[in-house]
VOBA-1610 file (N, C-alpha, C; in pm, whole numbers, padded with zeros to 5 digits, always signed):
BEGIN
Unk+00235+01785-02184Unk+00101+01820-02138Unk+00102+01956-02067Unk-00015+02054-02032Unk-00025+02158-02017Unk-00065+02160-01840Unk-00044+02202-01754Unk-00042+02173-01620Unk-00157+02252-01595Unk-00285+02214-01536Unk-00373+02288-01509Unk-00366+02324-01322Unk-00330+02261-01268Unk-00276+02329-01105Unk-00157+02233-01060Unk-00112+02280-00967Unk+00014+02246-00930Unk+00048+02242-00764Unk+00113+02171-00666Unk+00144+02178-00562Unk+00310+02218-00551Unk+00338+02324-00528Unk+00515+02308-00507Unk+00592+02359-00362Unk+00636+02233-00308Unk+00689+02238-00156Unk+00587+02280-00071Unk+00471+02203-00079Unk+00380+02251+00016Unk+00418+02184+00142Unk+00386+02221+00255Unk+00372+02177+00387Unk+00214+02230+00482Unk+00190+02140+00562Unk+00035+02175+00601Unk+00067+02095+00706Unk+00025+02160+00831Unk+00058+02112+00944Unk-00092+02161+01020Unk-00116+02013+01156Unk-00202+02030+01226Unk-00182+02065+01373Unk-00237+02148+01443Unk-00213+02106+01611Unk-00093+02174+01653Unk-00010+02160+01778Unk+00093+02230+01806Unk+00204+02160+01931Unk+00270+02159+01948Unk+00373+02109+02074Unk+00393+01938+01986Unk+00370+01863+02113Unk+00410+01701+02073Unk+00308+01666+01995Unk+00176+01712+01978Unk+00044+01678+01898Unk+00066+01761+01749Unk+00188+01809+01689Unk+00136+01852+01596Unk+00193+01766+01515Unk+00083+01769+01388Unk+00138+01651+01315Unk+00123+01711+01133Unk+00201+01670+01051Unk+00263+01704+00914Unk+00177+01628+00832Unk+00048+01713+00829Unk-00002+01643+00711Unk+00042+01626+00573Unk+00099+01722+00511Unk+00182+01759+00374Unk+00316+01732+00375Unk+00406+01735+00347Unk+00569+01739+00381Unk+00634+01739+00280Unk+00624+01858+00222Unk+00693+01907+00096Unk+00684+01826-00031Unk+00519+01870-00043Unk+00458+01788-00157Unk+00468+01856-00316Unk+00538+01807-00399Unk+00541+01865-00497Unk+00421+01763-00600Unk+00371+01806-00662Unk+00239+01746-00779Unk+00195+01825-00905Unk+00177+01797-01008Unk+00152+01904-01108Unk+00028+01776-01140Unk-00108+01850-01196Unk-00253+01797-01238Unk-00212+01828-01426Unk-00248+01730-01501Unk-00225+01835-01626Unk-00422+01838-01647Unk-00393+01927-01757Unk-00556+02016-01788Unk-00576+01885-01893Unk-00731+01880-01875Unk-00778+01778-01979Unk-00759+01677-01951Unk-00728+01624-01833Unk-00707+01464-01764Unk-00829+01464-01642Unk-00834+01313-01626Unk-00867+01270-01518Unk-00772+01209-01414Unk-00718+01265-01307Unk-00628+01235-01181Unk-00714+01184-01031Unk-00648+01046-00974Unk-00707+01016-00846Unk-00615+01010-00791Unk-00687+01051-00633Unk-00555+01063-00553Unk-00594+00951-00424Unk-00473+00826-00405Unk-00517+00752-00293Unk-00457+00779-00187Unk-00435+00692-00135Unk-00384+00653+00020Unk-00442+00633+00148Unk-00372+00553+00252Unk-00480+00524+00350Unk-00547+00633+00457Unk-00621+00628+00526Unk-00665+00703+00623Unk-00531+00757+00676Unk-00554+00911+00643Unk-00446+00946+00748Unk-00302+01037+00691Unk-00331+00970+00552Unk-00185+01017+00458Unk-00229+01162+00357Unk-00290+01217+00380Unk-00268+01361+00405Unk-00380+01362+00211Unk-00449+01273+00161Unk-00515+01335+00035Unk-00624+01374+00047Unk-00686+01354+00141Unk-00817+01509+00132Unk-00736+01661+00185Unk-00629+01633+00270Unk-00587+01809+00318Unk-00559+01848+00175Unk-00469+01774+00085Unk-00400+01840-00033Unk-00495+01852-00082Unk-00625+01809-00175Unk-00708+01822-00202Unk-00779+01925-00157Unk-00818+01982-00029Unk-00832+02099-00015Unk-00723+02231+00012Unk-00617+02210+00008Unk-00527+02284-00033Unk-00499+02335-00189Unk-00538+02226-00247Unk-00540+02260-00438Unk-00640+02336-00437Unk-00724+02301-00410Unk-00872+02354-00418Unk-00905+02525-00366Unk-00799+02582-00289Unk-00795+02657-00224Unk-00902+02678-00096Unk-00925+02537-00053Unk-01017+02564+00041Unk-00953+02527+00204Unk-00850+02570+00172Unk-00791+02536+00339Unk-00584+02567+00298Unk-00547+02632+00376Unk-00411+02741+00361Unk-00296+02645+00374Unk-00229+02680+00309Unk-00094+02597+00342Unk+00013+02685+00432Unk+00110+02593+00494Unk+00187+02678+00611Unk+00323+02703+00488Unk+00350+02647+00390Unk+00479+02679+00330Unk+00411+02646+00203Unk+00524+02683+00082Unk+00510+02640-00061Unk+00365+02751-00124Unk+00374+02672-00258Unk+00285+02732-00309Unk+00159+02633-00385Unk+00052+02671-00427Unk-00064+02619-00555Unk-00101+02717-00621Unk-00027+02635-00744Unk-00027+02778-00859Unk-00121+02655-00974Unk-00235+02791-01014Unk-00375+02765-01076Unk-00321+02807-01197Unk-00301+02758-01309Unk-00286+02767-01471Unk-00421+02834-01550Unk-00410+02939-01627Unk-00524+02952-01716Unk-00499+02830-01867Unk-00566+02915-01984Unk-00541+02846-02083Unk-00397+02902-02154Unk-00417+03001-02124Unk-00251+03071-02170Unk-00140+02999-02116Unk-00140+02960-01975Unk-00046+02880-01920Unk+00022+02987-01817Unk-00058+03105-01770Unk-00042+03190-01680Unk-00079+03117-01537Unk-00003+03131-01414Unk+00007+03086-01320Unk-00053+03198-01254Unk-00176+03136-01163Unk-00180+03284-01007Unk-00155+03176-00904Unk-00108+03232-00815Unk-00074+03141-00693Unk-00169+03204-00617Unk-00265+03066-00517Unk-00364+03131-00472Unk-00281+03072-00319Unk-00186+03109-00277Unk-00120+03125-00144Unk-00100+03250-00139Unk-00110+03340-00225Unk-00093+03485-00212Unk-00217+03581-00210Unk-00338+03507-00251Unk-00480+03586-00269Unk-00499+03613-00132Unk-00588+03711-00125Unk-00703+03730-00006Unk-00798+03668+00011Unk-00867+03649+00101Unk-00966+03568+00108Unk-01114+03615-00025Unk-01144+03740+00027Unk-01172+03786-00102Unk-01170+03767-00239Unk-01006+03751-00294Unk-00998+03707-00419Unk-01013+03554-00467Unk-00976+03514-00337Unk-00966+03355-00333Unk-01149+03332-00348Unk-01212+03325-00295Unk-01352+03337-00311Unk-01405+03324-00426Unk-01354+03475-00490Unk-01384+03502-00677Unk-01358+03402-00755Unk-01234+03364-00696Unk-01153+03235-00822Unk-01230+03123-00819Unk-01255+03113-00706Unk-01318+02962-00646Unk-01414+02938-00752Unk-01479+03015-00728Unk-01676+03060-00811Unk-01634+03044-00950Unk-01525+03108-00992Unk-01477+03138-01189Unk-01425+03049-01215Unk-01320+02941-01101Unk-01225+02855-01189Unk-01219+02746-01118Unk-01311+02704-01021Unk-01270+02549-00932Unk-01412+02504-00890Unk-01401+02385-00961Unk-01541+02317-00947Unk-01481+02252-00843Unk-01631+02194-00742Unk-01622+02096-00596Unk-01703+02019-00662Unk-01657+01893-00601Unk-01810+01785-00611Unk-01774+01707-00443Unk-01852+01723-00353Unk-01840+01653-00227Unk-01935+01527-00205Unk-01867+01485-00115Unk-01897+01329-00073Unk-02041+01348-00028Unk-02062+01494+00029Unk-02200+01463+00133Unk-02302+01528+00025Unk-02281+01591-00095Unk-02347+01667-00196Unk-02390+01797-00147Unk-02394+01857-00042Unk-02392+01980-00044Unk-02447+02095-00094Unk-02603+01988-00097Unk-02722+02083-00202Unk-02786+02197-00084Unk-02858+02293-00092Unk-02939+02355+00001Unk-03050+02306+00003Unk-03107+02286+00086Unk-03237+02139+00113Unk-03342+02246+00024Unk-03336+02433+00093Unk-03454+02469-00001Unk-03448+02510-00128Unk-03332+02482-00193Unk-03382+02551-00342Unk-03405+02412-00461Unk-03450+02455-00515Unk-03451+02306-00633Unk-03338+02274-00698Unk-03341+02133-00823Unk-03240+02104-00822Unk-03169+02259-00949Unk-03276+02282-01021Unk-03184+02423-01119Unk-03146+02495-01042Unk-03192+02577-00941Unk-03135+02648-00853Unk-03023+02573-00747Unk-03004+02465-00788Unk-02872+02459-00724Unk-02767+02451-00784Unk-02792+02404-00921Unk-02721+02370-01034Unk-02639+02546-01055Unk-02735+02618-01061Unk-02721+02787-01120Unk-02647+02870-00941Unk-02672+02801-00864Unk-02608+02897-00741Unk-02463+02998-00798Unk-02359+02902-00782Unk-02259+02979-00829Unk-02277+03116-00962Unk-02343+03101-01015Unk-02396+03200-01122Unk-02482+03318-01040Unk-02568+03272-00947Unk-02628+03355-00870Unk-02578+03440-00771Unk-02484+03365-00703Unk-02389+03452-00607Unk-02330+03521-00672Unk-02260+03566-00803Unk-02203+03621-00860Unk-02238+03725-00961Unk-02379+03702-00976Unk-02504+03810-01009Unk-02469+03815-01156Unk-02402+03634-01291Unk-02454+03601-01354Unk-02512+03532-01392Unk-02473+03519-01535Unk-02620+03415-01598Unk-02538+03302-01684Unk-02584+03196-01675Unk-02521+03044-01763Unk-02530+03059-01878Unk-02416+03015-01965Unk-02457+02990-02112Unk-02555+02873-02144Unk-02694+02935-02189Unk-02796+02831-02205Unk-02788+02704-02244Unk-02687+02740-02367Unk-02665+02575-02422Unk-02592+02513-02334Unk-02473+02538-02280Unk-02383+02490-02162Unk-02536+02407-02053Unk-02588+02505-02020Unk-02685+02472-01887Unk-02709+02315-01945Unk-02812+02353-02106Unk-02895+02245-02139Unk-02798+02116-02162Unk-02670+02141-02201Unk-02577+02002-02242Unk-02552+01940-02147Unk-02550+01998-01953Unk-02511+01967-01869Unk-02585+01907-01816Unk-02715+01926-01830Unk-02862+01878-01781Unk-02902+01776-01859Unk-02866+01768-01968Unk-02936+01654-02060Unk-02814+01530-02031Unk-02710+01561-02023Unk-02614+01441-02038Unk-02626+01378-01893Unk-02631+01470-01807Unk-02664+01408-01636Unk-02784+01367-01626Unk-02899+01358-01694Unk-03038+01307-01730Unk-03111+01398-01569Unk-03119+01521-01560Unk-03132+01556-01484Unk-03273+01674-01554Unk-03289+01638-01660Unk-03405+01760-01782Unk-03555+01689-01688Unk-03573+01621-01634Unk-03719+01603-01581Unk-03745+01619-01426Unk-03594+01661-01343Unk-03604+01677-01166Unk-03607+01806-01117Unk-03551+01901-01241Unk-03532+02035-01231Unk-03589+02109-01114Unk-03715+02021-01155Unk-03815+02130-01001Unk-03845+02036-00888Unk-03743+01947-00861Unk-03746+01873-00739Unk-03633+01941-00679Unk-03648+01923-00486Unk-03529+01976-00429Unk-03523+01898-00424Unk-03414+01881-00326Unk-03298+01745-00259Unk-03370+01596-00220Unk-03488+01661-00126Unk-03568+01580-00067Unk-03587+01505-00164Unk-03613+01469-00250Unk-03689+01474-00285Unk-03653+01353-00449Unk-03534+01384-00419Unk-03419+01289-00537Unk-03380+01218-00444Unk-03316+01092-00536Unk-03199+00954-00458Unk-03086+01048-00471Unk-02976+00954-00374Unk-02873+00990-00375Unk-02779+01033-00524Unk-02813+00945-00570Unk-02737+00924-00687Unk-02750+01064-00781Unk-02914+01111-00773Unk-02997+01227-00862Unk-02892+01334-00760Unk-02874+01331-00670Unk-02815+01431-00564Unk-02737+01456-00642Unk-02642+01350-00656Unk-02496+01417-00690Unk-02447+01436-00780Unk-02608+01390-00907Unk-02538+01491-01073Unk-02584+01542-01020Unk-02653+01648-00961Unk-02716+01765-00956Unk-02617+01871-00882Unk-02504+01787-00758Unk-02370+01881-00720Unk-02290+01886-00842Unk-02251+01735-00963Unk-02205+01718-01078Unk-02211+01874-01159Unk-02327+01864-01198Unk-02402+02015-01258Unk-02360+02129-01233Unk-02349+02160-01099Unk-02311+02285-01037Unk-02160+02305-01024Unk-02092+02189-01046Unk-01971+02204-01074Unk-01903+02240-01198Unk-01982+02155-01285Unk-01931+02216-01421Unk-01965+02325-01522Unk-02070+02353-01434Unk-02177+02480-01511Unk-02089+02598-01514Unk-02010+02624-01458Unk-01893+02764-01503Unk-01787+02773-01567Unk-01788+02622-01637Unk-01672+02560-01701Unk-01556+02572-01633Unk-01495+02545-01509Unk-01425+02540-01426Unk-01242+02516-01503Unk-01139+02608-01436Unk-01068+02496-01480Unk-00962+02351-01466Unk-01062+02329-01334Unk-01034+02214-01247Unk-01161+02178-01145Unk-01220+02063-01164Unk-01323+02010-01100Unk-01274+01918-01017Unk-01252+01918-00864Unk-01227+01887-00764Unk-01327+01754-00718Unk-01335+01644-00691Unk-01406+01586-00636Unk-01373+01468-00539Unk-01452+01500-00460Unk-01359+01418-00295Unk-01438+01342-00233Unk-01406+01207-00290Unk-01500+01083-00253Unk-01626+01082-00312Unk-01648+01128-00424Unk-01794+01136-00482Unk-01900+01045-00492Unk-01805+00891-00503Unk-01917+00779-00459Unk-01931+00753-00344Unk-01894+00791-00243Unk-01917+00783-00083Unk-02017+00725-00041Unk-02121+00851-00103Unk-02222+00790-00030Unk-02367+00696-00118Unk-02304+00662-00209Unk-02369+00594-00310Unk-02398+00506-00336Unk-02494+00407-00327Unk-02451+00250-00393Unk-02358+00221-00551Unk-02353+00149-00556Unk-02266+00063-00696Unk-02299+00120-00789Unk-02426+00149-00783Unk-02505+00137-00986Unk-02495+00322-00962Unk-02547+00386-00883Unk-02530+00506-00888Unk-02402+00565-00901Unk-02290+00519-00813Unk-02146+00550-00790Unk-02103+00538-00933Unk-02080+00445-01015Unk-02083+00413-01176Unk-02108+00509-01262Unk-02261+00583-01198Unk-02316+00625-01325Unk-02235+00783-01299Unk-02158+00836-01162Unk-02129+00964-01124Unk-01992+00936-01203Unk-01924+00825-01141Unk-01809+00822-01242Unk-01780+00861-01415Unk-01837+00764-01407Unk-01904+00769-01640Unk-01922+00901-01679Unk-01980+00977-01581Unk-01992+01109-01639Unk-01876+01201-01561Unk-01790+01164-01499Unk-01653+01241-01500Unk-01585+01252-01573Unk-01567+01089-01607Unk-01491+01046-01767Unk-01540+01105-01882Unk-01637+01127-01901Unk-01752+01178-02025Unk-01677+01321-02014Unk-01706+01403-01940Unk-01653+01532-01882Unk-01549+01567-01977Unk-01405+01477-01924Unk-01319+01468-01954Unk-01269+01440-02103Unk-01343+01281-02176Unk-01315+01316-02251Unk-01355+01389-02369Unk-01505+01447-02351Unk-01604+01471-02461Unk-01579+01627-02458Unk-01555+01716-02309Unk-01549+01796-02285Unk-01440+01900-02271Unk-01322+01804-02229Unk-01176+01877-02197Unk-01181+01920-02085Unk-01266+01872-01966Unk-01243+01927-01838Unk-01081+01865-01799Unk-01079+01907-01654Unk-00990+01861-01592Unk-01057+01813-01455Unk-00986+01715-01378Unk-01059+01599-01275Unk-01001+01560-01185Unk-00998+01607-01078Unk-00874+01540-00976Unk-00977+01539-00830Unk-00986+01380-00801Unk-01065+01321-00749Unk-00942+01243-00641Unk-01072+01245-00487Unk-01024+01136-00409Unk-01069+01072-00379Unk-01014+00937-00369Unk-01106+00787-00360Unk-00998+00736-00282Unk-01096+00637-00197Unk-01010+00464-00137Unk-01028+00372-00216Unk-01130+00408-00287Unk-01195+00256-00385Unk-01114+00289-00522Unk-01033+00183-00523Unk-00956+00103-00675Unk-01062+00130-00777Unk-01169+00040-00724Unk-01249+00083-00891Unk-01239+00159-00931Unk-01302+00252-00828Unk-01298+00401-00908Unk-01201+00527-00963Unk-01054+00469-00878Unk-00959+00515-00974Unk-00959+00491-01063Unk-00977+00340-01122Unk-00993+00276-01209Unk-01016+00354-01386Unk-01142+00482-01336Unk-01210+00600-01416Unk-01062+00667-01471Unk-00951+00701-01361Unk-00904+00786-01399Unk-00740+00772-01465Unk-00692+00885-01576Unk-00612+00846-01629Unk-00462+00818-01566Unk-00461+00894-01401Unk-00339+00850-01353Unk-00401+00859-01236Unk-00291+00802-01115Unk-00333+00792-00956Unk-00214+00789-00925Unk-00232+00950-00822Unk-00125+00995-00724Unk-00136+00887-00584Unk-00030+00857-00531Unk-00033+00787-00423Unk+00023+00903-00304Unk-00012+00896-00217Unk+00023+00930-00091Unk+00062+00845+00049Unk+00134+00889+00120Unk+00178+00789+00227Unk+00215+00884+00322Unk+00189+00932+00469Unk+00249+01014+00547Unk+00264+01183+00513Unk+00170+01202+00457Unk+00194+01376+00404Unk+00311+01348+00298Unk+00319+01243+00197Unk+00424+01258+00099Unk+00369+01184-00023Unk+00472+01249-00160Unk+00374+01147-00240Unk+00474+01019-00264Unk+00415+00887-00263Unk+00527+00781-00272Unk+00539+00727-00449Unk+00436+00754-00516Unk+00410+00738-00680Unk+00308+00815-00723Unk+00354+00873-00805Unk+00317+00948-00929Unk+00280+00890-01054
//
C-alpha cells in the first residue's frame, strides 16, 4: 500500500518540571492513501494530540510527519513555516471537527467554498456538484448554520473538507455531537468517500461502532501505540 502520511519518532510533550507530561512517546504510524483509519484509546492516551500533530495543527517536540503526494514524495511538515504549513493545510489536509466549525454568518456554500476563498480560487464545478448532491446538501445551500440540524452541520464541514480533494481528511470525533441516525449518515459518507472516491480517512472516535466504518484501528495507550 502507498502511505499517504506518516508519524516517525514523534514525541509531544505538555507542561514543565513534575507536571510535564508525554503525550506522544516515540510514536511511529504510517496512514496508507485510499483507506479509512480510526484511532482509539481512552481519555488521556495521547489520539487527538497525534491527530493534530498529523494534521499539522499543533508541533511536535521531536521526530517527524511526513505528508506523501501521489508520486510518493514526502514533505515533512516539522520543517515548514508557519506560512507554508498554512498553504498545505488549505491544498492537502481536510478537517472535519467534532464542534463543526461553520461561521454562523456565511451560508452553507460559502462555507463549503471557504478554503477556495481564502486562497483566491475557484472549485471544480462538477467536484462542488458531486459533493453536494451525495451529502444531500443541493436544497440548504442558502441556509447558514442556524439554521440546519446538527447532522446538516456536519455534511456541510463534510463538504468543505473534501472540496479540495485533500490528500488526507482528518476527522476528530465527527459523531460527537450527533444523535445515532445522523452520526450513521456522517459515517456512510466517509466510507462512500473512501470507497467511491479514493480519499484517505483517519478519524478519532471512543465509539466502537464507529470504528466499526473503518478499515483499520490504531490503538493508543499512554502516548504509545499498543496495536496497529
Amino acid at each position: 500500500m502507498v502511505t499517504a502520511i506518516a508519524a516517525k519518532g514523534v514525541v509531544k510533550e505538555f507542561g514543565g518540571g513534575d507536571a510535564r507530561v508525554r503525550a506522544l512517546d516515540e510514536v511511529d504510524v504510517a496512514f496508507e492513501a485510499g483507506r479509512f483509519a480510526a484511532i482509539m484509546g481512552p481519555s488521556g492516551s495521547g489520539k487527538s494530540t497525534l491527530m493534530h500533530c498529523l494534521a499539522g495543527l499543533d508541533t511536535v517536540d521531536s521526530g517527524r510527519i511526513e505528508l506523501y503526494d501521489a508520486q510518493g514524495t514526502a514533505t515533512d511538515l516539522t520543517g515548514l513555516s508557519d506560512a507554508a504549513l498554512t498553504r498545505l493545510r488549505r491544498a492537502r489536509i481536510g478537517f472535519v471537527f467534532q464542534s463543526f466549525n461553520l461561521l454562523p454568518t456565511l451560508t452553507a456554500a460559502q462555507n463549503i467554498r471557504l478554503p477556495f476563498e481564502l486562497s483566491g480560487t475557484k472549485p471544480d464545478p462538477d467536484w462542488y456538484r458531486t459533493v453536494v448532491e451525495v451529502l444531500g446538501l443541493t436544497d440548504r445551500l442558502s441556509h447558514r448554520p442556524s439554521q440546519l440540524s446538527g447532522g446538516q452541520q456536519q455534511r456541510v464541514a463534510c463538504a468543505r473538507a473534501l472540496l479540495p480533494r485533500p490528500d488526507v481528511v482528518f476527522a476528530d470525533e465527527p459523531t460527537g455531537n450527533l444523535d445515532s441516525h445522523a452520526g450513521q449518515d456522517v459515517l456512510a459518507f466517509l466510507r462512500r468517500s473512501v470507497d467511491e472516491f479514493g480519499q484517505t480517512v483517519v478519524m478519532v472516535t471512543h465509539d466502537p461502532v464507529a470504528a466499526g466504518y473503518a478499515d483499520r484501528t490504531v490503538h493508543l495507550a499512554d502516548g504509545r501505540i499498543v496495536e496497529a
